[in-house]
DRENTI-436978 format. One line per field, with one value per residue (C-alpha): x, y, z; residue in one letter. Coordinates in pm, 1 decimal, decimal comma, always signed. Layout:
# residues N
px	[X | ...]
py	[Y | ...]
pz	[Z | ...]
type	[a | ...]
END
This chain:
# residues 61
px	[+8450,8 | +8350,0 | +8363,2 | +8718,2 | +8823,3 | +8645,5 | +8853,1 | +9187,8 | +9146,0 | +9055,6 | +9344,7 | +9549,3 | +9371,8 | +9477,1 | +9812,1 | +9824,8 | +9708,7 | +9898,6 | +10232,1 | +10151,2 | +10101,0 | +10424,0 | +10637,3 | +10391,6 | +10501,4 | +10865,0 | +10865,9 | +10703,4 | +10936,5 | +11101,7 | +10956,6 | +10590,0 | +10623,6 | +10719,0 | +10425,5 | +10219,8 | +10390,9 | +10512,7 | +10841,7 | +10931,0 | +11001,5 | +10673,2 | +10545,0 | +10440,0 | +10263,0 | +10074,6 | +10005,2 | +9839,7 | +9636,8 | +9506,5 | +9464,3 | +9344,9 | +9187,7 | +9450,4 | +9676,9 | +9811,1 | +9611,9 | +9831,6 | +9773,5 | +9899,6 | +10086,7]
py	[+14202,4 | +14020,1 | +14323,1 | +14367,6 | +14017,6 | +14061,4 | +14392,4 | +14267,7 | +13916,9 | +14175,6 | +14407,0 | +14100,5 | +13904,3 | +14291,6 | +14293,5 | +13888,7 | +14022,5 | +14280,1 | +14137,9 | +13826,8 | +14117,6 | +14243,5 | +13945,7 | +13806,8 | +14160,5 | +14115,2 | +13768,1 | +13889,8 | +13802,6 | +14163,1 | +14067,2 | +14033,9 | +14350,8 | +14564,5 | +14443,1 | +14545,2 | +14846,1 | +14834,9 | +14911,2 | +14657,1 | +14933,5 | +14997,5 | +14719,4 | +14856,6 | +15129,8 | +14890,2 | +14642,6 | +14869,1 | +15053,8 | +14695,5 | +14591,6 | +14891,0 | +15077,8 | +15388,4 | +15530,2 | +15787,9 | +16033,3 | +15938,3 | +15801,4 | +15437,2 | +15544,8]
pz	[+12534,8 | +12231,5 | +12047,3 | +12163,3 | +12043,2 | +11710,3 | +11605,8 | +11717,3 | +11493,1 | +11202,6 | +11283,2 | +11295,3 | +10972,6 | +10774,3 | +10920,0 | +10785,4 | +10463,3 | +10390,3 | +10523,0 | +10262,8 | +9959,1 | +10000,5 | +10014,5 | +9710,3 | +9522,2 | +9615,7 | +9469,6 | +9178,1 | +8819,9 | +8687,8 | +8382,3 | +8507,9 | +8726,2 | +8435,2 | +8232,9 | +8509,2 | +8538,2 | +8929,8 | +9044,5 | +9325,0 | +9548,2 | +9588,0 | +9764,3 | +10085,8 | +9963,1 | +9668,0 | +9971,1 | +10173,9 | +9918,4 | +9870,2 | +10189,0 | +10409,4 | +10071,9 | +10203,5 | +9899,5 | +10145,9 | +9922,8 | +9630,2 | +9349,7 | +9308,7 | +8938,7]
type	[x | x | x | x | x | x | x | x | x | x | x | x | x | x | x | x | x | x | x | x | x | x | x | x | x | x | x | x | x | x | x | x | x | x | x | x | x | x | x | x | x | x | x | x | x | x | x | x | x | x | x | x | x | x | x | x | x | x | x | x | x]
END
């Protein structure tokens, strides 16, 4: 049962973390995401490279 409890506070802790990537992307200046080269756009697929370590077998460029 423990176990149980365990995996759904990390499901919930990545679906915390990634939900907070994306709305920190979003907010991110035009300016700052051109110099990093990211198109706005792309902020659920950036957010859950980073957070689940998935790139949907793409490349993040």
């Amino acid at each position: 049962m423990t176990d149980l409890i365990t995996r759904i506070r990390e499901i919930a802790d990545r679906r915390a973390r990634y939900a907070r990537t994306v709305q920190e992307l979003r907010a991110m200046p035009l300016d700052v995401a051109l110099d990093l080269d990211l198109h706005k756009g792309d902020a659920e697929r950036i957010a859950r490279a980073a957070v689940y370590g998935d790139a949907g077998g793409k490349s993040l460029r």
